[in-house]
ChimeraX commands (.cxc) that place a marker at each C-alpha (Angstrom):
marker #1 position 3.86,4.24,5.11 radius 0.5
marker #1 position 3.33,7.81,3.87 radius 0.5
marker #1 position -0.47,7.63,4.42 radius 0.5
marker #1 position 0.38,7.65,7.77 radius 0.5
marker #1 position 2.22,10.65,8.07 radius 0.5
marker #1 position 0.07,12.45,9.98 radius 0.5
marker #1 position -0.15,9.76,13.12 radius 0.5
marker #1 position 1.86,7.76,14.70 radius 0.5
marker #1 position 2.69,3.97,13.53 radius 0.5
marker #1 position 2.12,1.64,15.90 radius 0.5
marker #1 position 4.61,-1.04,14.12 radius 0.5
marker #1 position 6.58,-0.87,11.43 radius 0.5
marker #1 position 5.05,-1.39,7.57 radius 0.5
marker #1 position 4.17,-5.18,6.92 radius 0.5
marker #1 position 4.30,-5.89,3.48 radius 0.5
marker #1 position 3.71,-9.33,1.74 radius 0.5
marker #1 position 3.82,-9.90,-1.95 radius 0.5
marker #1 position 2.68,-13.45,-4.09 radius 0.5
marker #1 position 1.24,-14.75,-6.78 radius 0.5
marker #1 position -1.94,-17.46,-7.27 radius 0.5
marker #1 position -3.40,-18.43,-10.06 radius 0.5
marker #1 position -2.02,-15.94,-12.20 radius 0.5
marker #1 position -2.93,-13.54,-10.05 radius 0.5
marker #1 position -0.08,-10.93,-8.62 radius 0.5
marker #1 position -0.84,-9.48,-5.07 radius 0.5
marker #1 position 0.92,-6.92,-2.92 radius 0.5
marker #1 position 0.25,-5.56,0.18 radius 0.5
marker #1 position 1.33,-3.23,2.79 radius 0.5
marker #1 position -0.57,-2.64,6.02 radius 0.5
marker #1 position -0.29,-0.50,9.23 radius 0.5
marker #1 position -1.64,0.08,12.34 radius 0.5
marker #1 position -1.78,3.92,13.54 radius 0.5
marker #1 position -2.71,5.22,16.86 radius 0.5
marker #1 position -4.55,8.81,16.50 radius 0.5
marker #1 position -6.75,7.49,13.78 radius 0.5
marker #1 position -10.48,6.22,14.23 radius 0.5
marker #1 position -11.10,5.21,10.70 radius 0.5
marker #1 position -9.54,2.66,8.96 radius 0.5
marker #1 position -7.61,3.85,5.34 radius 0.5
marker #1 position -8.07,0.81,2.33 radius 0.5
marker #1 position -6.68,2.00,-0.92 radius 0.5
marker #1 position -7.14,-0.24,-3.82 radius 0.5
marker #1 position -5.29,-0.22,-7.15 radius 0.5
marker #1 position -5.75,-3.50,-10.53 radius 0.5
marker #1 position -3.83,-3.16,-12.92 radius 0.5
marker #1 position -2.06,0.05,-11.79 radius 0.5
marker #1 position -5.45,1.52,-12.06 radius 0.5
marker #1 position -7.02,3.00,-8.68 radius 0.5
marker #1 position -10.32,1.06,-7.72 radius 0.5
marker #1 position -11.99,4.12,-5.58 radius 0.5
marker #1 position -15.27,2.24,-5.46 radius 0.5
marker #1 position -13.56,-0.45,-3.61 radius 0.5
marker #1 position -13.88,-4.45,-5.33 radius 0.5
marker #1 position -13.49,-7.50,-4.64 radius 0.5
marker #1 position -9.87,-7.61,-4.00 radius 0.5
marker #1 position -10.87,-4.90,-0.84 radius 0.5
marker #1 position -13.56,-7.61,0.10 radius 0.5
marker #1 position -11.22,-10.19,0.40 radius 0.5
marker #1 position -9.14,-8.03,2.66 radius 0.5
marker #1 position -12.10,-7.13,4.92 radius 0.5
marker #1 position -13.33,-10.93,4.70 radius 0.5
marker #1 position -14.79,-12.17,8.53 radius 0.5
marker #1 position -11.86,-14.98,8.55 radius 0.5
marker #1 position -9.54,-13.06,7.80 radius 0.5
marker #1 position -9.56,-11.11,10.87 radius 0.5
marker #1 position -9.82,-7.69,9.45 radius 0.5
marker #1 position -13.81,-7.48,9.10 radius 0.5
marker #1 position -14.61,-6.03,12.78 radius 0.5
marker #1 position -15.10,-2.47,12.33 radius 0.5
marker #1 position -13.14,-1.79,15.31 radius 0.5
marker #1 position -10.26,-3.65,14.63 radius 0.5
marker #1 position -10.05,-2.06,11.59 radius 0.5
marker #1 position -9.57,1.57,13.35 radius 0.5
marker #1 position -6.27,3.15,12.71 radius 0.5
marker #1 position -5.48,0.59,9.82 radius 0.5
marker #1 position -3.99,1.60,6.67 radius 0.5
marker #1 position -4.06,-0.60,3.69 radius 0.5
marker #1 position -2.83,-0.78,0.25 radius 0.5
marker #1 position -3.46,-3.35,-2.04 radius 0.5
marker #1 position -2.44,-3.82,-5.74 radius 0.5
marker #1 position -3.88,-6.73,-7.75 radius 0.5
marker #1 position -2.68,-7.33,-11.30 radius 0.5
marker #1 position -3.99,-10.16,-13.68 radius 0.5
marker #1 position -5.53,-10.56,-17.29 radius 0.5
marker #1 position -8.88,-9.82,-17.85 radius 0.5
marker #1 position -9.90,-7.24,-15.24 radius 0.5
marker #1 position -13.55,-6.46,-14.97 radius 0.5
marker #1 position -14.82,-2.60,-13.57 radius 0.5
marker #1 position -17.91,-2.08,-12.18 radius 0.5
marker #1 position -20.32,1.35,-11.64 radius 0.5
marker #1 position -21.12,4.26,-13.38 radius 0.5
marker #1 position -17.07,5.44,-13.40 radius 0.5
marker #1 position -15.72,2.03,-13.25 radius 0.5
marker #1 position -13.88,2.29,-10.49 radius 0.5
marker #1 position -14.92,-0.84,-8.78 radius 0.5
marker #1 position -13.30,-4.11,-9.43 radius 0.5
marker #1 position -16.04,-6.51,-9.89 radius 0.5
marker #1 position -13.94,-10.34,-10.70 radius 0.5
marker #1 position -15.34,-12.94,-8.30 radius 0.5
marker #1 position -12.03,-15.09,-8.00 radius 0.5
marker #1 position -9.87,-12.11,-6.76 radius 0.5
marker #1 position -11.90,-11.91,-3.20 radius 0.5
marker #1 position -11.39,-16.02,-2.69 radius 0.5
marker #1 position -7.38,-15.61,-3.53 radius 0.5
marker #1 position -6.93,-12.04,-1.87 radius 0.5
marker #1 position -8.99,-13.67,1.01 radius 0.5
marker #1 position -6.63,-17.09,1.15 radius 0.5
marker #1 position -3.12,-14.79,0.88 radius 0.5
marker #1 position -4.20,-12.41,3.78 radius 0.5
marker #1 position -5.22,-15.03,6.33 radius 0.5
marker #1 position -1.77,-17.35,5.68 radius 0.5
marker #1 position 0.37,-14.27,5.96 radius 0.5
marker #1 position -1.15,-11.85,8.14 radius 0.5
marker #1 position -1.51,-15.14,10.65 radius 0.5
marker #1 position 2.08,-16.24,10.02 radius 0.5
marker #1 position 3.18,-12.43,10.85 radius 0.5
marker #1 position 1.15,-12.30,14.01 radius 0.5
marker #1 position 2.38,-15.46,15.50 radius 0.5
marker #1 position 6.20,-14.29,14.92 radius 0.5
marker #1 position 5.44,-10.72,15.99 radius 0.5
marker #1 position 3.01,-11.07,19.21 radius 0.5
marker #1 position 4.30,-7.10,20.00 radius 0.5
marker #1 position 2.45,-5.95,16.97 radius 0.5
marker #1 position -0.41,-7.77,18.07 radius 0.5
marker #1 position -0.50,-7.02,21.34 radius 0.5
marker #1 position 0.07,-3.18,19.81 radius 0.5
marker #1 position -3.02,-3.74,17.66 radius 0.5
marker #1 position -5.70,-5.33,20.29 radius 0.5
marker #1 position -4.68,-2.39,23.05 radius 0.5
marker #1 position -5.68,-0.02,20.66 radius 0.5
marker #1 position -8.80,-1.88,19.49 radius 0.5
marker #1 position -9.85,-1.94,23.44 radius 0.5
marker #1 position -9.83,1.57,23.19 radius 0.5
marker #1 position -12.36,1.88,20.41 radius 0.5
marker #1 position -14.96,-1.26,21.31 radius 0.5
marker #1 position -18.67,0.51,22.23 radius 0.5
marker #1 position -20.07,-0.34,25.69 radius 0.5
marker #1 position -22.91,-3.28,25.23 radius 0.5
marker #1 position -26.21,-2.04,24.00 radius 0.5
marker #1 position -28.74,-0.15,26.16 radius 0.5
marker #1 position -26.02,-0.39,29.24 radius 0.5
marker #1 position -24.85,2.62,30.97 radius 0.5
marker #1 position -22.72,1.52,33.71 radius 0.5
marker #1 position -20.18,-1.72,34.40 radius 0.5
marker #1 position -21.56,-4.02,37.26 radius 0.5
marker #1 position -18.73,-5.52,39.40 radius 0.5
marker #1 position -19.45,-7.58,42.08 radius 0.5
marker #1 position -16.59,-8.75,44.17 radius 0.5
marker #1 position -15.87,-11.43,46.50 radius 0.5
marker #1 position -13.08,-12.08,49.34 radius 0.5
marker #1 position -12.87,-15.44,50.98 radius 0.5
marker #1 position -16.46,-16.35,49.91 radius 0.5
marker #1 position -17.62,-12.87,51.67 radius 0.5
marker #1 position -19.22,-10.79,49.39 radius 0.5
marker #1 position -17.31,-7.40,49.38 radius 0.5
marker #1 position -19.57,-4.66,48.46 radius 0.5
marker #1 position -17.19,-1.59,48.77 radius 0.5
marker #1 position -15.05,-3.09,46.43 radius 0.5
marker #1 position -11.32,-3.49,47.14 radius 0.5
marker #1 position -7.84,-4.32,45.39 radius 0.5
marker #1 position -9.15,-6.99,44.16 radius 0.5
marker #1 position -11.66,-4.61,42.11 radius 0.5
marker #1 position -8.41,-2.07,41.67 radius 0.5
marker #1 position -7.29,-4.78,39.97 radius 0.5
marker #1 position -9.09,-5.22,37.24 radius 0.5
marker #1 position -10.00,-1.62,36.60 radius 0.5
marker #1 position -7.99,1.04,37.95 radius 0.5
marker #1 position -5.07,-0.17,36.24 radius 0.5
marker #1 position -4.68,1.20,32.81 radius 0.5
marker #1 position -2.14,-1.59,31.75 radius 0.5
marker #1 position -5.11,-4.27,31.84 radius 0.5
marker #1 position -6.78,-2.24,29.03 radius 0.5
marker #1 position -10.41,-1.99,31.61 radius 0.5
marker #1 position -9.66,1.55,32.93 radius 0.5
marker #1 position -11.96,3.60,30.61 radius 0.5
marker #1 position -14.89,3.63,32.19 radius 0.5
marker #1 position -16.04,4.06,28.77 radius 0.5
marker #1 position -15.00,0.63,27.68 radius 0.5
marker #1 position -16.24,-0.69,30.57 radius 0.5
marker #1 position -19.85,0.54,30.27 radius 0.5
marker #1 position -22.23,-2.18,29.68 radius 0.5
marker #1 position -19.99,-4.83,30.97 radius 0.5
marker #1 position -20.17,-7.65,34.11 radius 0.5
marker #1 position -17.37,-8.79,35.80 radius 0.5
marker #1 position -17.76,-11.22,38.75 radius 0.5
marker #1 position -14.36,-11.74,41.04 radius 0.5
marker #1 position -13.49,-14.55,43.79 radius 0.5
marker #1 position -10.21,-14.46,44.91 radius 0.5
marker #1 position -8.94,-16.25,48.40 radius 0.5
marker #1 position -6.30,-15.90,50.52 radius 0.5
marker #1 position -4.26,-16.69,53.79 radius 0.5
marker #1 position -5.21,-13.79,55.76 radius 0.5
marker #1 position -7.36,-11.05,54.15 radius 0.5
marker #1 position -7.71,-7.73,55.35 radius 0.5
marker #1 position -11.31,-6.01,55.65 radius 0.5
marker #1 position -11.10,-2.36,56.06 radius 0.5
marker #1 position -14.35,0.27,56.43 radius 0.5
marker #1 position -16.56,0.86,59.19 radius 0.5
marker #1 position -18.67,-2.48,57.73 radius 0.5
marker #1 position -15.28,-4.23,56.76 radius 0.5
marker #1 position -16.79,-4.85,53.52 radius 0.5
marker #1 position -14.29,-3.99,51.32 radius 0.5
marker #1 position -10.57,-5.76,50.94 radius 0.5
marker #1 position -7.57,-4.69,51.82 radius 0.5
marker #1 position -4.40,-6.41,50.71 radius 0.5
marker #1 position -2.35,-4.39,48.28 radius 0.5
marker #1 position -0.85,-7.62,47.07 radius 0.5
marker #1 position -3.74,-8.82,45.73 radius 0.5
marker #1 position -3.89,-5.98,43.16 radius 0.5
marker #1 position -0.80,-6.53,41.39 radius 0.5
marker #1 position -1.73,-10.21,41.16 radius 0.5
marker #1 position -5.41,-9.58,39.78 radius 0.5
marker #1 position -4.04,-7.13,37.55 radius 0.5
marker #1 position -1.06,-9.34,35.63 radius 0.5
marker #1 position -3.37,-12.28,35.27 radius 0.5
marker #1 position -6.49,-10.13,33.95 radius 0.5
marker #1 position -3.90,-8.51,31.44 radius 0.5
marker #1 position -2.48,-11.72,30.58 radius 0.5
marker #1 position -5.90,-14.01,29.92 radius 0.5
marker #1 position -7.67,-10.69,28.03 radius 0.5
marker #1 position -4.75,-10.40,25.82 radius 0.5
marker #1 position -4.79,-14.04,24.88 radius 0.5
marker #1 position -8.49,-14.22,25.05 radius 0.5
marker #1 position -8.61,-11.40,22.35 radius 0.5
marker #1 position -5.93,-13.02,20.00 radius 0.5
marker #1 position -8.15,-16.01,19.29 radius 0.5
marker #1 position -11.28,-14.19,19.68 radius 0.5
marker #1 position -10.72,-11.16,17.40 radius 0.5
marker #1 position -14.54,-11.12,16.39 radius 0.5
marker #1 position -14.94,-9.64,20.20 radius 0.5
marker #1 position -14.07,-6.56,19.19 radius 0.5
marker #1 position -15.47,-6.07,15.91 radius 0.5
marker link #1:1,2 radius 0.2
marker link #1:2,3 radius 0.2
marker link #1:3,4 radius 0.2
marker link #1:4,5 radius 0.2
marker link #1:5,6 radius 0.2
marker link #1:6,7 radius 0.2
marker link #1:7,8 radius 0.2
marker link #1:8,9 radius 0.2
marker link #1:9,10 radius 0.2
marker link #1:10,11 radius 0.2
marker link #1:11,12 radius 0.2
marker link #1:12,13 radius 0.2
marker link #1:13,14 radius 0.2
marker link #1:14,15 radius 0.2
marker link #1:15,16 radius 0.2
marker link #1:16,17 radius 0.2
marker link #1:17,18 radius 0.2
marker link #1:18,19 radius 0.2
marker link #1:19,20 radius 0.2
marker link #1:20,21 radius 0.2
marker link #1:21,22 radius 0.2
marker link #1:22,23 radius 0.2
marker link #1:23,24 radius 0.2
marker link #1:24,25 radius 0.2
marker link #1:25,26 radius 0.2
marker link #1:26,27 radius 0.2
marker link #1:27,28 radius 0.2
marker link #1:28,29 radius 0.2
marker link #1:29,30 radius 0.2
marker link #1:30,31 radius 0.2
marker link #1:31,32 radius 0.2
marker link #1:32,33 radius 0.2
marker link #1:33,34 radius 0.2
marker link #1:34,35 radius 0.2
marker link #1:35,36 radius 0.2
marker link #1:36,37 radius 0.2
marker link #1:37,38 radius 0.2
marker link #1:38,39 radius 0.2
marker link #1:39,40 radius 0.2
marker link #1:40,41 radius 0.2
marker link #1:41,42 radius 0.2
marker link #1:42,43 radius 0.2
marker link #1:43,44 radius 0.2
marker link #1:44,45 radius 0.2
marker link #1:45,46 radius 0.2
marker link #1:46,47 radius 0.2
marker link #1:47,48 radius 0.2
marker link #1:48,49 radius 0.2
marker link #1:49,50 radius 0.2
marker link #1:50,51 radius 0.2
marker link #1:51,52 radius 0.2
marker link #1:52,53 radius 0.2
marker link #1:53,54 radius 0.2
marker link #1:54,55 radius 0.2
marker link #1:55,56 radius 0.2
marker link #1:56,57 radius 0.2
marker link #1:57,58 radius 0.2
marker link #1:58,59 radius 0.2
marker link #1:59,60 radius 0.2
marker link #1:60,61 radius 0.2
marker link #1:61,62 radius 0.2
marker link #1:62,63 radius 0.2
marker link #1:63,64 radius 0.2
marker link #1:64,65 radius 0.2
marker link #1:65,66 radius 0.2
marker link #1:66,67 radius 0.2
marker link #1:67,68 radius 0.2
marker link #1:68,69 radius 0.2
marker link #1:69,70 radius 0.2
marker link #1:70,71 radius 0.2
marker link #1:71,72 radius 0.2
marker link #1:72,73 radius 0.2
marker link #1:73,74 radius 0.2
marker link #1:74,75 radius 0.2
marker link #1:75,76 radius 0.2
marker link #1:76,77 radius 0.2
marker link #1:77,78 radius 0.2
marker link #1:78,79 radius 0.2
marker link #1:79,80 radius 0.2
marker link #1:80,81 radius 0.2
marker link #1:81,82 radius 0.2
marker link #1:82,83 radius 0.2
marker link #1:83,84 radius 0.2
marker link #1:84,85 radius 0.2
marker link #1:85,86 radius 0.2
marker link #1:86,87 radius 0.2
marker link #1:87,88 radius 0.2
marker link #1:88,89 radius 0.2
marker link #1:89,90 radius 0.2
marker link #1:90,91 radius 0.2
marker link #1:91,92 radius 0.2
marker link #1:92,93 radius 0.2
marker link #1:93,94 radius 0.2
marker link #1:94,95 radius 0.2
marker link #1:95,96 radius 0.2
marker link #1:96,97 radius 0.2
marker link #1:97,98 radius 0.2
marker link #1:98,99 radius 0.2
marker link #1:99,100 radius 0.2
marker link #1:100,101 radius 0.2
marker link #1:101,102 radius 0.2
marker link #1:102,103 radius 0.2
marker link #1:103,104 radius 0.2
marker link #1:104,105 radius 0.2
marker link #1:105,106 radius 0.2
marker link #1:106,107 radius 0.2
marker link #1:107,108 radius 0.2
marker link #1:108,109 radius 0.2
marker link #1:109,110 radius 0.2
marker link #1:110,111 radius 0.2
marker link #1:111,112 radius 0.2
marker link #1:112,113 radius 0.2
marker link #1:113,114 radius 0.2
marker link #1:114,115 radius 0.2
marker link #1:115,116 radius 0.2
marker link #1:116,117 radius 0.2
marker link #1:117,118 radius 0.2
marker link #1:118,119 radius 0.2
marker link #1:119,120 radius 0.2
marker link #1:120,121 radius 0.2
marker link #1:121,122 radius 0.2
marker link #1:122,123 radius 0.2
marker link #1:123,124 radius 0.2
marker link #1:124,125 radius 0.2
marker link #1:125,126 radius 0.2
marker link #1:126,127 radius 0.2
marker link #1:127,128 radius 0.2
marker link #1:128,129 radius 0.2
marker link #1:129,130 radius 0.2
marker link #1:130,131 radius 0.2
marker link #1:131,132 radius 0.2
marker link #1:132,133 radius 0.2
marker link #1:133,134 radius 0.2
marker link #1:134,135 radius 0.2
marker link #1:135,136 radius 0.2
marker link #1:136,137 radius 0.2
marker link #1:137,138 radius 0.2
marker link #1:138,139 radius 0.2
marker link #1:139,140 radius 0.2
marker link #1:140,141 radius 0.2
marker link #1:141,142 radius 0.2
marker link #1:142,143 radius 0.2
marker link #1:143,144 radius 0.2
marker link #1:144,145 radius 0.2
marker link #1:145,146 radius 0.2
marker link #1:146,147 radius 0.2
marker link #1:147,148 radius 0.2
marker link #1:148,149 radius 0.2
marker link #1:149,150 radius 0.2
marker link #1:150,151 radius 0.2
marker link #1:151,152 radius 0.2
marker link #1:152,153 radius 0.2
marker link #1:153,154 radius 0.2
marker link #1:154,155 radius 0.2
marker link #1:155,156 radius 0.2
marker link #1:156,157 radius 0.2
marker link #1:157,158 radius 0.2
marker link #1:158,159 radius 0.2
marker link #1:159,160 radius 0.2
marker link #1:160,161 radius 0.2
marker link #1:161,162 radius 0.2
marker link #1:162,163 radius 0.2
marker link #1:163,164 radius 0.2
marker link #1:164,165 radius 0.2
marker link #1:165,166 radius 0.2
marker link #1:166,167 radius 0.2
marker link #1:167,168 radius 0.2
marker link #1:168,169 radius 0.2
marker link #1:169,170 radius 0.2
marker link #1:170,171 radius 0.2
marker link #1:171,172 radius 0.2
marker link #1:172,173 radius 0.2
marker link #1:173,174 radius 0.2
marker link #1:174,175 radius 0.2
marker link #1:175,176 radius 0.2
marker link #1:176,177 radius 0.2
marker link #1:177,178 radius 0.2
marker link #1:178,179 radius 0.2
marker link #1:179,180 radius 0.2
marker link #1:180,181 radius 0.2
marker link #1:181,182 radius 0.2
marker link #1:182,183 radius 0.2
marker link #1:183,184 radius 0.2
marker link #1:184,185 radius 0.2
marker link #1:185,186 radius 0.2
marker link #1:186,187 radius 0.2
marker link #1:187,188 radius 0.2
marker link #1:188,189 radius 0.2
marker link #1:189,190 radius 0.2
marker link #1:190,191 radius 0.2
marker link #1:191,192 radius 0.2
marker link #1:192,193 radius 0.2
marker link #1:193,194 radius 0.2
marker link #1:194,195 radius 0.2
marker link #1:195,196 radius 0.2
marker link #1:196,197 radius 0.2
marker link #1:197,198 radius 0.2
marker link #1:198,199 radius 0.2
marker link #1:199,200 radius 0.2
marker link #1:200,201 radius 0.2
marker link #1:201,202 radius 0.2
marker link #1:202,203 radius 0.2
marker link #1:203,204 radius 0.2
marker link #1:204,205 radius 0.2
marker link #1:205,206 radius 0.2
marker link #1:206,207 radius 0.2
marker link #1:207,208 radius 0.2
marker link #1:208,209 radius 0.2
marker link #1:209,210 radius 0.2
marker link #1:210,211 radius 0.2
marker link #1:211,212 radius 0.2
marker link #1:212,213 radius 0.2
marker link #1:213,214 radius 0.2
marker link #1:214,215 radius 0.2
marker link #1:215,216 radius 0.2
marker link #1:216,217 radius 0.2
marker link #1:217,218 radius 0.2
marker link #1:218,219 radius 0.2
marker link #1:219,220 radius 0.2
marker link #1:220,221 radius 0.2
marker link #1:221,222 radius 0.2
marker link #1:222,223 radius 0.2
marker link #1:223,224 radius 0.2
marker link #1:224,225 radius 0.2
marker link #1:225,226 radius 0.2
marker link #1:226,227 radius 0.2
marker link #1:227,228 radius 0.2
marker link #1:228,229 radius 0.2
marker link #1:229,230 radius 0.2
marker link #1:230,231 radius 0.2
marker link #1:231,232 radius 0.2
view
């Protein structure tokens, strides 16, 4: 997409194109790392809505998964609506103002971006690491609280257990950024852990990170899929 010449695509330029009700829709959208605000460009009848409208509403819509601010960052999104009677709205009319574009553009995003997503998980997966990157730590918290336990014994100087779910930056937890305002309680248990320090309070066993690791990455990832409002 040439809006997104100056960063770098994260997928390749979905595009989707219908008609409903006599209305014609197209639309192309892309995900760009490098960005932290979201692009929406708006045309009706070949005429560029810079006040924004209804058919950008129904784009941004809460079900359609695009309204979270921060899952929003890095997108870039064109959409052309043509139909009869178009109404403009504001002092330059530049704002499309017809109430039954939002409810169609609304319906035709959710079936196809949905329909794209569950064919492409890549892209998803593509998408949500990015949005990880921009969600704001939890309000009026400073710091992450973990607390960590090892065979029901409460390991206060951490461990790999702990390296597991943060020090890794594949699991998408390794800002400390991100995880500011966050708590994260771990119990894992196994054959013969290993207690190192002079109080043996933290846990040894470098097999337990790579464990703790793929199955964080793998639950947040699906988590996130089905929760997209998390991270708006």
């Amino acid at each position: 997409m040439h809006a997104c010449r100056n960063v770098k695509p994260l997928h390749e330029v979905v595009a989707f194109e219908k008609e409903v009700d006599g209305i014609t829709i197209d639309l192309a959208l892309q995900w760009c790392s490098g960005a932290c605000i979201d692009m929406m460009l708006g045309y009706a009848n070949n005429i560029r809505t810079v006040d924004g409208g209804t058919h950008i509403d129904g784009v941004k819509d809460k079900d359609t998964r695009l309204s979270g601010k921060y899952l929003r960052e890095g997108l870039i999104c064109v959409i052309s609506v043509k139909f009869p009677n178009p109404k403009f709205e504001g002092q330059t009319k530049t704002r499309l103002g017809n109430p039954e574009v939002q409810k169609v553009v609304f319906q035709f995003v959710k079936e196809y971006l949905t329909k794209f997503l569950k064919f492409h998980p890549d892209v998803l997966d593509s998408i949500l690491s990015k949005c990880l990157q921009g969600v704001p730590s939890c309000s009026g918290a400073c710091i992450d609280t973990m607390v960590g336990y090892a065979n029901s014994i409460r390991t206060v100087d951490g461990g790999t257990h702990i390296d597991g779910v943060k020090a890794d930056k594949d699991t998408r937890l390794s800002g400390k950024h991100l995880r500011e305002g966050w708590t994260c309680v771990i119990s894992v248990k196994v054959p013969n852990p290993e207690f190192e320090g002079q109080t043996k309070t933290r846990l040894g066993n470098p097999e337990v990170q790579k464990v703790v690791f793929l199955s964080v990455k793998e639950y947040l990832i699906e988590f996130l899929k089905f929760h997209p409002d998390v991270l708006g």
